[in-house]
C-alpha positions in Angstrom: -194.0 -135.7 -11.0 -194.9 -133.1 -8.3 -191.9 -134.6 -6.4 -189.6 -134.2 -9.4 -190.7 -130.6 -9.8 -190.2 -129.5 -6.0 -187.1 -131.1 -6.2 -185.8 -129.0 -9.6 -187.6 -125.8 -7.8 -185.1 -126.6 -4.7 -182.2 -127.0 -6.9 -182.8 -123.9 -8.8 -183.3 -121.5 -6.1 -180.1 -123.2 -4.3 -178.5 -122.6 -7.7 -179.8 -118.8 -7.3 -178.7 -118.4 -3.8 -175.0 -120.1 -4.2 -175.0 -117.5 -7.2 -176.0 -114.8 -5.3 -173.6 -115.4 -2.5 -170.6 -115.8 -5.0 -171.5 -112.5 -6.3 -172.3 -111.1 -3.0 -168.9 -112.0 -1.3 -167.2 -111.8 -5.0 -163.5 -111.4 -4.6 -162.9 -108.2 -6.9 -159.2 -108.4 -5.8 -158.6 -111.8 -8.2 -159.6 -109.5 -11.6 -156.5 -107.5 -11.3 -154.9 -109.3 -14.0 -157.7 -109.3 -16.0 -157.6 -105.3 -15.4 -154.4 -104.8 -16.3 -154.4 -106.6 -19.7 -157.7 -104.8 -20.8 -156.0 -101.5 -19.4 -152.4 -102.2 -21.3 -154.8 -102.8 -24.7 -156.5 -99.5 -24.0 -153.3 -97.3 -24.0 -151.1 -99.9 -26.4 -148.5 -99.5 -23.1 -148.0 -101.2 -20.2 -150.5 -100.8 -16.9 -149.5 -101.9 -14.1 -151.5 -102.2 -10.4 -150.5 -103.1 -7.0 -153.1 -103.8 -5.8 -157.0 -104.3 -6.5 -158.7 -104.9 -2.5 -162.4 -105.0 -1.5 -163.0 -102.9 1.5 -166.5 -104.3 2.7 -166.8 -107.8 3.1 -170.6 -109.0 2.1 -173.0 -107.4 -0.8 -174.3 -106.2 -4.2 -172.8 -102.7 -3.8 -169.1 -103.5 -3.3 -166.6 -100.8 -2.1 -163.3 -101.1 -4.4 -159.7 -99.7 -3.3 -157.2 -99.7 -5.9 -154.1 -98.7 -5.0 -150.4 -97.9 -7.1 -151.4 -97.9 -10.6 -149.1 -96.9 -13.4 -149.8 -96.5 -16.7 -146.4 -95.9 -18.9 -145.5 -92.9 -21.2 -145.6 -93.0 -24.9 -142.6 -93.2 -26.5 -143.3 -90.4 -28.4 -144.0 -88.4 -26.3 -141.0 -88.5 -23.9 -139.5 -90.6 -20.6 -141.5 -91.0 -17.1 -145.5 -92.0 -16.9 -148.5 -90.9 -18.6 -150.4 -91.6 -15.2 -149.7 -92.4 -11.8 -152.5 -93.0 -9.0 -152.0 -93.9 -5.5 -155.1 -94.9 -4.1 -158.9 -95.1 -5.9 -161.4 -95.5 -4.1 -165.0 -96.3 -6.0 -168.5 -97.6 -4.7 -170.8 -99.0 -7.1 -173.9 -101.3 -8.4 -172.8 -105.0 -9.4 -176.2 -105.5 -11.2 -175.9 -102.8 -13.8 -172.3 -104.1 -14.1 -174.0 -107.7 -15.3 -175.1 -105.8 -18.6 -172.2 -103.4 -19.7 -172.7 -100.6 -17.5 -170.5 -99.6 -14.9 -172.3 -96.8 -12.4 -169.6 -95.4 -10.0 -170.6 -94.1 -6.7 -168.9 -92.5 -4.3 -165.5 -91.9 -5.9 -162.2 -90.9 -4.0 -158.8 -90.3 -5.5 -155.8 -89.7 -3.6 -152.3 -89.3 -5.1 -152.5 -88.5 -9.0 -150.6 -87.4 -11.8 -151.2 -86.8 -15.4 -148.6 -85.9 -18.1 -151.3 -85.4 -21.1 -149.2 -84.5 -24.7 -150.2 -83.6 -28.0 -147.6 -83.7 -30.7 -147.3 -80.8 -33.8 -149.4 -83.2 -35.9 -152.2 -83.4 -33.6 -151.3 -87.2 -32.1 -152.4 -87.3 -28.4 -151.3 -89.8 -25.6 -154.5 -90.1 -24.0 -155.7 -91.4 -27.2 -156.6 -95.1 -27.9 -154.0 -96.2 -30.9 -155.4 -96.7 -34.5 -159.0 -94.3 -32.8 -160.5 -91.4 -34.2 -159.8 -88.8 -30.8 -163.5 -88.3 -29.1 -165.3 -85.4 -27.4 -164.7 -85.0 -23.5 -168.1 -87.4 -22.2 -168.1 -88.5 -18.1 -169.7 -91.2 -16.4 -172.4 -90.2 -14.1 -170.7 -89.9 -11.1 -172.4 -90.3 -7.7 -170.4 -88.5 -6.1 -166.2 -87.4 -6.4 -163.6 -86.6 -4.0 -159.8 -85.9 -5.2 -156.8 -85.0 -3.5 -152.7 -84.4 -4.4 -154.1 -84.2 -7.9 -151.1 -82.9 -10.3 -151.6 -82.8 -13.9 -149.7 -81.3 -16.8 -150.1 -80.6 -20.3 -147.9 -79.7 -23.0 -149.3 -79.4 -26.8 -146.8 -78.4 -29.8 -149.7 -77.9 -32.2 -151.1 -74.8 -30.3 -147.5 -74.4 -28.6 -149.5 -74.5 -25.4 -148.4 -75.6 -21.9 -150.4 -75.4 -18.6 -149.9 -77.0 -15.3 -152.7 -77.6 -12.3 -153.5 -78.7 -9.2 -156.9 -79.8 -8.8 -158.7 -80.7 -5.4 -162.8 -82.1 -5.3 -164.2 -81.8 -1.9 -168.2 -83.0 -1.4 -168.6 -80.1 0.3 -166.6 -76.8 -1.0 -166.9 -78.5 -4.9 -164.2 -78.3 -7.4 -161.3 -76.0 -7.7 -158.6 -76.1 -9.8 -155.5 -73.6 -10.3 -152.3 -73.3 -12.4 -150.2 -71.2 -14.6 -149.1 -72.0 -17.9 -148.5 -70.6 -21.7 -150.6 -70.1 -25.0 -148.6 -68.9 -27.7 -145.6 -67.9 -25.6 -147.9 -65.5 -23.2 -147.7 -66.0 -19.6 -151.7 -67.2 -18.1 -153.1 -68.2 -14.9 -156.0 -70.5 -15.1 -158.4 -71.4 -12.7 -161.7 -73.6 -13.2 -164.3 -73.7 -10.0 -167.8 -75.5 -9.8 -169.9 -76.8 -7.1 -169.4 -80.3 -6.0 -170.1 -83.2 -8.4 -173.6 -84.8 -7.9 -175.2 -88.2 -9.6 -177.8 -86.6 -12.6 -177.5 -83.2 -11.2 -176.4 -80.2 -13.6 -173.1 -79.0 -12.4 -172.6 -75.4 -12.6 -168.9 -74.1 -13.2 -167.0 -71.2 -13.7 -163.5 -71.3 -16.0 -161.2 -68.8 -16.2 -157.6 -67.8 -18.3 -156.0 -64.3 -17.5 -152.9 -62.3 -19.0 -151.8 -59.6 -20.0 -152.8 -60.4 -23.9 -155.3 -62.9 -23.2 -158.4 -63.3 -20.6 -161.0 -65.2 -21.3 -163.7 -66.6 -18.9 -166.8 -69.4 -19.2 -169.5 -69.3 -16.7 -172.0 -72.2 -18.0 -173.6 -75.2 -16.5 -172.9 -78.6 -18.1 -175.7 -81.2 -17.7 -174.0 -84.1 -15.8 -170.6 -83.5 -13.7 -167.9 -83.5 -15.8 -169.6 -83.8 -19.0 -168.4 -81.6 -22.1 -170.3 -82.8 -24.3 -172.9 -81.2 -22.8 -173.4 -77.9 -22.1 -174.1 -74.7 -21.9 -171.8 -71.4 -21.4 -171.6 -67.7 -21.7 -168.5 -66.7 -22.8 -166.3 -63.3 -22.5 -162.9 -63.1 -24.5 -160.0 -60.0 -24.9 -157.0 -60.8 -26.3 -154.2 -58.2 -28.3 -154.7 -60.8 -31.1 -157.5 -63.1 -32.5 -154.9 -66.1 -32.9 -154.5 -66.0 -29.5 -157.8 -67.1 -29.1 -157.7 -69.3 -31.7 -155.3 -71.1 -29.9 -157.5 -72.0 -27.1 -160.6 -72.7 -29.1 -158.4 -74.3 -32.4 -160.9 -72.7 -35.3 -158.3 -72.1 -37.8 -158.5 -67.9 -37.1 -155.6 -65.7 -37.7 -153.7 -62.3 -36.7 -155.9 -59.6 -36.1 -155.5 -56.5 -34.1 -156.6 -56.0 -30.6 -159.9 -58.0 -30.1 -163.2 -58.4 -27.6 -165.4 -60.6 -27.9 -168.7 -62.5 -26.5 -171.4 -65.1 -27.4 -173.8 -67.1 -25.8 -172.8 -70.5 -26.6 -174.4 -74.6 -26.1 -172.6 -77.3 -26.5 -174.1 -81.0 -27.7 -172.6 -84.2 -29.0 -170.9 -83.3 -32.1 -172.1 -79.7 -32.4 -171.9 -75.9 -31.3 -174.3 -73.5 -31.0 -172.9 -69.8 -31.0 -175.1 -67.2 -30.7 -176.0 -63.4 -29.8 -172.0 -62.9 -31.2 -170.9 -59.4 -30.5 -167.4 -57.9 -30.5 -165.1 -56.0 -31.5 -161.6 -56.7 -33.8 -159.9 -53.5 -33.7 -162.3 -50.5 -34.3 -164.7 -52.8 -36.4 -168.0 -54.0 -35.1 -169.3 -57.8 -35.2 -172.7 -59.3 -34.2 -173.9 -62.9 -35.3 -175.0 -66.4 -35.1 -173.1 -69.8 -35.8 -173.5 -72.9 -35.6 -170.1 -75.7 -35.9 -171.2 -79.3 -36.2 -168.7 -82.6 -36.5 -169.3 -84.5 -39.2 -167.2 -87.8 -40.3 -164.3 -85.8 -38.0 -165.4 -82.4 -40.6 -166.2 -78.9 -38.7 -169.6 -78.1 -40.5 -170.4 -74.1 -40.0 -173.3 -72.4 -40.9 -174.1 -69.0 -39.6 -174.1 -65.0 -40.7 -171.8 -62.5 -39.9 -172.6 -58.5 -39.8 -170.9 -55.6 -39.2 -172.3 -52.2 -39.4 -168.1 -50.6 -39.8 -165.6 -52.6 -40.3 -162.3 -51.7 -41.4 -160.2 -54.5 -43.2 -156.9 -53.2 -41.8 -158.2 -54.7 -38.6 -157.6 -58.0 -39.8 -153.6 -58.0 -40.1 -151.1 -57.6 -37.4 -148.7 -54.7 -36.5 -146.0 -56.6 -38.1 -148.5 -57.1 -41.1 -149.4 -53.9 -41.3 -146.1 -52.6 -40.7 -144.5 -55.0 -43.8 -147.7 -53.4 -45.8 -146.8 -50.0 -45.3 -143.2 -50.7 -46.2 -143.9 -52.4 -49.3 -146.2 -49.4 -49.7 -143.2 -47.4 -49.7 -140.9 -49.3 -51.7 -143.4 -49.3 -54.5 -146.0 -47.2 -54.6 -150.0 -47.8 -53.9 -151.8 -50.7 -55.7 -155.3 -50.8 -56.9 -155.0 -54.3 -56.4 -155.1 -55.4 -52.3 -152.4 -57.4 -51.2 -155.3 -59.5 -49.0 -154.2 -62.9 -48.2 -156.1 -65.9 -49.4 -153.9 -68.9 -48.6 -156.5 -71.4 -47.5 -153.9 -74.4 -47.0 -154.4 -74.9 -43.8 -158.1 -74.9 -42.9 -157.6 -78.5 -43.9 -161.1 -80.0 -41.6 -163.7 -77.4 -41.9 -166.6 -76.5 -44.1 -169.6 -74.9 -44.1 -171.7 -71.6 -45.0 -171.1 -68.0 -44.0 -173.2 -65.4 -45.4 -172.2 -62.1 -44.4 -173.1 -58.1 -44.2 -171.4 -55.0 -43.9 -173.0 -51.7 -43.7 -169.5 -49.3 -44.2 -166.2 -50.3 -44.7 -163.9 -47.5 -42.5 -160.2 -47.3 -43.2 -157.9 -46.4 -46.7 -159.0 -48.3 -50.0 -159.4 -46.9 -54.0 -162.2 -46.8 -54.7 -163.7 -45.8 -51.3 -165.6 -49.6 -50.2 -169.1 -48.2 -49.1 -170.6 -51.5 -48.3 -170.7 -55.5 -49.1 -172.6 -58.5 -48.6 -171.8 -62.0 -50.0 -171.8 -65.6 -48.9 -168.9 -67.6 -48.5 -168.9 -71.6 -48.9 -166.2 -73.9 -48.2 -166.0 -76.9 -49.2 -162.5 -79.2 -48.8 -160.1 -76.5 -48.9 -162.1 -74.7 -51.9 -163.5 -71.8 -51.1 -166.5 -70.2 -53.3 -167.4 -66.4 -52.4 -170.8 -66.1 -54.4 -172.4 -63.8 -55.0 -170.4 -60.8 -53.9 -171.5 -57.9 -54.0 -169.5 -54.4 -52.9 -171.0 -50.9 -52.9 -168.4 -48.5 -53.6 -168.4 -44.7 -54.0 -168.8 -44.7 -57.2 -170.2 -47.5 -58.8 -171.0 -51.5 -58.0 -169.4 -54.9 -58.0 -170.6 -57.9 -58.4 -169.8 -61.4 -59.7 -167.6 -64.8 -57.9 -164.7 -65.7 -56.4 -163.1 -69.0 -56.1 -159.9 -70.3 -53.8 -158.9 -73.5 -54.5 -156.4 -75.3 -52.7 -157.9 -79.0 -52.9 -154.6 -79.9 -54.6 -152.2 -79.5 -51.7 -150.2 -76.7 -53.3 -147.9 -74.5 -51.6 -150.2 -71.2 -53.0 -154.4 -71.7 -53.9 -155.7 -71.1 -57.9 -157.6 -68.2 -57.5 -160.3 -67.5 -59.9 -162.2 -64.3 -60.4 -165.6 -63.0 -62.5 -166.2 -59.9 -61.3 -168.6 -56.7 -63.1 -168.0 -52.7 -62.4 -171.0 -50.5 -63.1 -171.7 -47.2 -62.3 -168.7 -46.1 -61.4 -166.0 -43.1 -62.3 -163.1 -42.9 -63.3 -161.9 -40.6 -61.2 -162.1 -42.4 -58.1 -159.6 -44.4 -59.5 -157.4 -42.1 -60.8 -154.9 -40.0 -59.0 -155.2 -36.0 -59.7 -158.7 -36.1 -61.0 -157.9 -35.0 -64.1 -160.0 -37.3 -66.2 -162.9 -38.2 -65.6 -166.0 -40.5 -67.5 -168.5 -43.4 -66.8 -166.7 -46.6 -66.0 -167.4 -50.1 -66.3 -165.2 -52.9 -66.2 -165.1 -56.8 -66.6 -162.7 -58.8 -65.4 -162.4 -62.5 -65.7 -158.5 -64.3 -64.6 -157.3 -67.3 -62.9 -154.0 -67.9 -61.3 -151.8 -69.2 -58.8 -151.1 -67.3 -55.4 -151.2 -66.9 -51.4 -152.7 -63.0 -51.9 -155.0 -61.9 -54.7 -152.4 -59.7 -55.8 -149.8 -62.0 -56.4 -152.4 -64.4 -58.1 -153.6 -61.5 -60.6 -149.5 -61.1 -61.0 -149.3 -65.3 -62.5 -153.1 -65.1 -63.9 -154.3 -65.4 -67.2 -157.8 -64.7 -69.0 -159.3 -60.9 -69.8 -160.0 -57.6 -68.6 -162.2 -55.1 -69.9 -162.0 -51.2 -69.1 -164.8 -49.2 -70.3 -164.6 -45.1 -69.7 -167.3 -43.6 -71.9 -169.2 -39.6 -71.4 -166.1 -38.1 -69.5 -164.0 -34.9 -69.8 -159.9 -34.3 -70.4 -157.6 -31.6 -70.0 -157.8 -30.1 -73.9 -153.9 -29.6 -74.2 -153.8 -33.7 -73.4 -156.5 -34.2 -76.0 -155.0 -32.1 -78.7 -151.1 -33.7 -78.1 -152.5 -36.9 -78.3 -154.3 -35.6 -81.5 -150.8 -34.5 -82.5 -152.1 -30.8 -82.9 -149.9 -28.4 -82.3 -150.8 -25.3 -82.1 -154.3 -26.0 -80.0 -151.9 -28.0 -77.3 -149.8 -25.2 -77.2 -152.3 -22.5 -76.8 -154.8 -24.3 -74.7 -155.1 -22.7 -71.2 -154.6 -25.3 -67.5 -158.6 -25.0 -67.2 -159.5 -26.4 -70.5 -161.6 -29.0 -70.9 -162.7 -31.4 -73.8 -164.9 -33.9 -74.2 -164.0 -37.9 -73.7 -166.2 -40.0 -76.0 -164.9 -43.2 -74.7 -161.5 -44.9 -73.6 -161.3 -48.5 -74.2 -159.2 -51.2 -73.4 -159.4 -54.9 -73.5 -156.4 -57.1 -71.7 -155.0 -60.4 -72.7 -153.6 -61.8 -69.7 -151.1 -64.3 -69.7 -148.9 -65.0 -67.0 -149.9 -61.2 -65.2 -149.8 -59.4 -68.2 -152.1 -58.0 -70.0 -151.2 -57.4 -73.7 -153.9 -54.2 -75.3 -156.1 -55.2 -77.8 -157.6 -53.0 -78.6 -156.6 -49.5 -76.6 -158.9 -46.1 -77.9 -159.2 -43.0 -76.5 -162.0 -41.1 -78.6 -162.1 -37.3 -77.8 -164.5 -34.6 -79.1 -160.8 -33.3 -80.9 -159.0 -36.4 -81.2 -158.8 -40.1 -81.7 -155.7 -42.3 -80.4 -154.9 -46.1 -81.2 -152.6 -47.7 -78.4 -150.3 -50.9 -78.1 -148.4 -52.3 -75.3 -148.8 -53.5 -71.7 -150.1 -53.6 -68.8 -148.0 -55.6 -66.0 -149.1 -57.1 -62.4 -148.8 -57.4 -59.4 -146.5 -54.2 -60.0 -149.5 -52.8 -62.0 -147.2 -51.1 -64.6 -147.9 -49.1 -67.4 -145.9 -49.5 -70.9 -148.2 -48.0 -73.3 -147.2 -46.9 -77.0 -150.3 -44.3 -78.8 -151.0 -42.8 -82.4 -153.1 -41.0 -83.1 -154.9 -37.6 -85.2 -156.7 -34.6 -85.1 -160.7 -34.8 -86.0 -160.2 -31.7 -88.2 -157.7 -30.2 -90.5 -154.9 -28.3 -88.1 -152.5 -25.4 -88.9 -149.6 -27.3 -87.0 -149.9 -31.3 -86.8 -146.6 -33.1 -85.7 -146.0 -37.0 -86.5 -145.1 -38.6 -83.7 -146.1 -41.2 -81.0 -147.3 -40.2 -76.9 -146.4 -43.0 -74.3 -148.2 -43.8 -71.0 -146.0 -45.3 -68.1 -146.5 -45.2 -64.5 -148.8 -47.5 -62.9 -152.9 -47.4 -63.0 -153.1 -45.8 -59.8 -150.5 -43.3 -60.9 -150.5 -43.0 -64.6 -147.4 -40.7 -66.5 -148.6 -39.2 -69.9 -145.8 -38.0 -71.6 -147.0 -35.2 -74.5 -144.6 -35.7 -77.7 -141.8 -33.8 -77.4 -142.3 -33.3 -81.0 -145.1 -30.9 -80.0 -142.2 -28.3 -78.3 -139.8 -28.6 -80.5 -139.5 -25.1 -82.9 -137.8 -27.2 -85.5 -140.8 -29.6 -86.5 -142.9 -26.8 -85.7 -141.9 -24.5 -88.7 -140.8 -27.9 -90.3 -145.2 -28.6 -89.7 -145.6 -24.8 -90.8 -144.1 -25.6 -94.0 -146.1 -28.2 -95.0 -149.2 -26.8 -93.9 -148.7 -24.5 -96.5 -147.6 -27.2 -98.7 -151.3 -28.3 -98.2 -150.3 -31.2 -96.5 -151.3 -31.9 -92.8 -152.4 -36.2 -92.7 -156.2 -37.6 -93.0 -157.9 -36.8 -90.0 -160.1 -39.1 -87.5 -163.7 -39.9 -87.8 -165.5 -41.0 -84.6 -165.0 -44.5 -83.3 -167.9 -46.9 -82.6 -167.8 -46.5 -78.7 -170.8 -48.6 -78.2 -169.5 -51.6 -80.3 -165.9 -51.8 -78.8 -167.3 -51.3 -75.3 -169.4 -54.3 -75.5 -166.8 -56.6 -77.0 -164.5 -55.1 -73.9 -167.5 -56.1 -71.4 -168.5 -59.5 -73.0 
């Protein structure tokens, strides 16, 4: 038996040592084929190699030189090669290899060229076919030297287009330089970092500069080559905030002029931005966000503040200039034309509370202040609560975009609450004025929240209660004569309360009921009120609150718009005919019943329900 057992022993460790010769002297050369067909499955396109040749002749850390590989184009994505390499040289460990894990060492490149592509719909020909695309890991590299390295990128989606050269020395580190386009403007880029050592943080410098765009990275990732993990400080100026957008792809839009930096760390699946501070335009931004991937999902959560911030900073000129135009053409709105077309922020969600101390710039009502909290969630977008400080008065209440559908325009849907405020900051010519409160609840279809109010449907309630009027308005509207006649440009009488309720369907609004209750007089009102062009066609009755000498029949009609109402007195009132014609019955003893105060408080709370 102890024969039997020195004899297995013997056999075993000849067993071991064959083995370990085999894989010693191993011939890596006769896996090329194997190599290949791995290699053609990766890309779904045929690899080819001319070579695969071991350089040393005996051990466990072999020297490889591969030599005239080429790895063929996708057909999509036009004729020639997606790679081309002419010789790689690589050191590494066979007995990490016997598990799974390759460890390169000592890596050399000579003679390579990428052509990397990215289609309009976001396809990529780096990408393994029928695979979700992944973040930008590296290998551990022991060490990397590359020379005659060419590669080229063009990507419709971002209409971006950049060529470099790129050239790793173990001694100077890593430079790279080219020229290319983001969004039609001329860049030079450079990246620059020391050279590339096994478990070593590798410190780097990136750089793009133009006339509309500069923007420069100066971070230190945690293993060479590794963006997955990182960290950076980041500097950005750019005449646009898309421009930016279409380096960093987080669905942002035209803006004016902007400057911007953060401190910002990068780990698998997720951003960290934070100590934000910038500028778009003349407003002011400061903040903290973080952007984490989820099931291929942006997640963001984070707060926004700006202590003046001016909205007109977020259009362009040729925005701003179509504005003022349409301005022009018809007139200034109450409602804003702001854009709310969600449609394409098709893969992000998240949380973004915000806060802004003074909103600077043109608006009516003057926007003092406003704080809110945004959520998105699969193209539906909930602004809750909201709340805006004005110059006179409050609003609060909800928003809602909703474009989950895959409609060409979002359903907007709006609950909103005035308090406190006056009417006169509404109204042009500040001739009447009054406590006002409004309600308004709509929903409808549109890409701005103008043209949605213009298709919506649902209620609003105006409330103007405790306010004064020129008398010669409240006594024509009274139908008395002689006081609108003799009343002087400086009187004044007393508003009790104007109220109107709107029945919105399909953007407009249909008065039920309209009263204006004056100290003199009380009115009744029919008619309409039309969006987006916010138009006035308004028909009123109404009678004196005591008897008259000269009352004249007849009806007084509002047009205009809100912002710029038209009252137009009876013409009745002027005319010398129906005024002896209302002399004559006066003496007849007959001038009409007369008004008796309307319930203000009851119709204003059905108005505000």
């Amino acid at each position: 038996m102890r024969i039997d057992r020195r004899i297995a022993l013997g056999i075993a460790a000849v067993v071991i040592a064959l083995l370990l010769l085999v894989l010693a002297a191993f011939p890596w050369g006769a896996l090329r084929g194997i190599v290949e067909r791995e290699a053609t499955e990766r890309f779904g396109r045929p690899v080819t190699i001319g070579s695969v040749q071991r350089l040393d002749r005996f051990g466990f850390t072999p020297t490889i030189a591969i030599r005239d590989v080429r790895i063929a184009q996708a057909g999509w994505a036009g004729t020639g090669d997606f790679a081309r390499l002419g010789t790689l040289t690589v050191t590494f460990p066979v007995w990490p290899l016997l598990t799974g894990d390759f460890r390169p060492r000592d890596v050399r490149v000579d003679g390579l060229s990428l052509a990397l592509v990215r289609d309009a719909n976001g396809r990529t020909n780096w990408q393994r076919p029928g695979k979700q695309e992944q973040g930008g890991g590296a290998p551990d590299l022991g060490g990397l030297a590359v020379r005659n390295a060419d590669i080229r990128y063009a990507d419709a989606k971002q209409d971006r287009t950049v060529r470099l050269a790129v050239a790793i020395d173990p001694a100077t580190g890593l430079k790279a330089q080219g020229a290319g386009t983001i969004n039609g403007t001329p860049v030079r880029l450079a990246i620059a970092g020391a050279a590339p050592l096994a478990g070593m943080p590798w410190p780097f410098v990136a750089r793009i500069e133009g006339d509309r765009l500069a923007m420069r990275a100066t971070g230190t990732m945690d293993r060479p080559l590794d963006t997955n993990a990182m960290t950076l400080d980041v500097t950005a100026r750019a005449s646009d905030l898309k421009l930016i957008d279409a380096v960093i792809e987080a669905g942002l839009f035209r803006t004016r002029p902007v400057a911007l930096r953060a401190h910002v760390r990068r780990d698998p699946d997720l951003w960290r931005i934070e100590r934000l501070t910038g500028t778009i335009g003349r407003s002011d931004l400061t903040g903290d966000l973080t952007v984490k991937k989820v099931d291929g999902r942006s997640k963001i959560d984070g707060h926004i503040a700006s202590r003046a911030f001016d909205f007109n900073d977020l259009t362009s000129a040729e925005g701003r200039a179509k504005a003022a135009a349409q301005e022009a053409r018809i007139g200034p709105r109450l409602v804003p034309d702001t854009r709310v077309d969600i449609g394409k922020i098709d893969s992000t969600d998240g949380r973004l509370s915000f806060t802004v101390g003074r909103i600077v710039g043109t608006s009516a009502p003057p926007v003092l202040g406003m704080a809110g909290t945004l959520v998105m969630d699969h193209r539906r977008l909930t602004l809750a609560p909201l709340r805006l400080r004005l110059s006179q008065g409050n609003v609060t209440g909800r928003a809602v975009v909703d474009q989950r559908d895959g409609a060409p325009a979002p359903m907007v849907t709006l609950d909103l609450h005035l308090t406190g405020g006056d009417v006169a900051a509404f109204a042009a010519g500040g001739q009447f004025t009054g406590r006002l409160a409004a309600r308004v609840r709509l929903k409808g279809r549109g890409e701005t929240i103008r043209s949605a109010i213009g298709r919506s449907s649902g209620t609003i309630g105006f409330v103007v209660q405790d306010g004064r009027l020129p008398a010669r308005y409240a006594a024509a509207l009274g139908f008395d004569a002689g006081r609108a006649l003799l009343a002087g440009e400086g009187d004044r009488a007393g508003l009790r309360c104007l109220i109107a309720e709107l029945a919105m369907r399909g953007g407009t609004g249909r008065v039920s009921p309209l009263v204006v209750d004056t100290a003199i007089s009380q009115l009744t009102g029919s008619g309409t009120v039309t969006f987006p062009d916010e138009r006035l066609a308004l028909s009123l009755t109404g009678a004196p609150k005591r008897e008259v000498i000269l009352r004249i029949p007849g009806t007084a009609t509002v047009a205009g718009t809100i912002r710029s109402p038209d009252l137009v007195i009876p013409p009745q009132v002027k005319s010398v005919g129906n005024i002896l014609k209302a002399i004559g019955r006066r003496i007849g003893g007959n001038s009409g019943p007369v008004a008796t105060d309307a319930n203000c408080t009851a119709l204003a709370a059905r108005a505000l329900r």
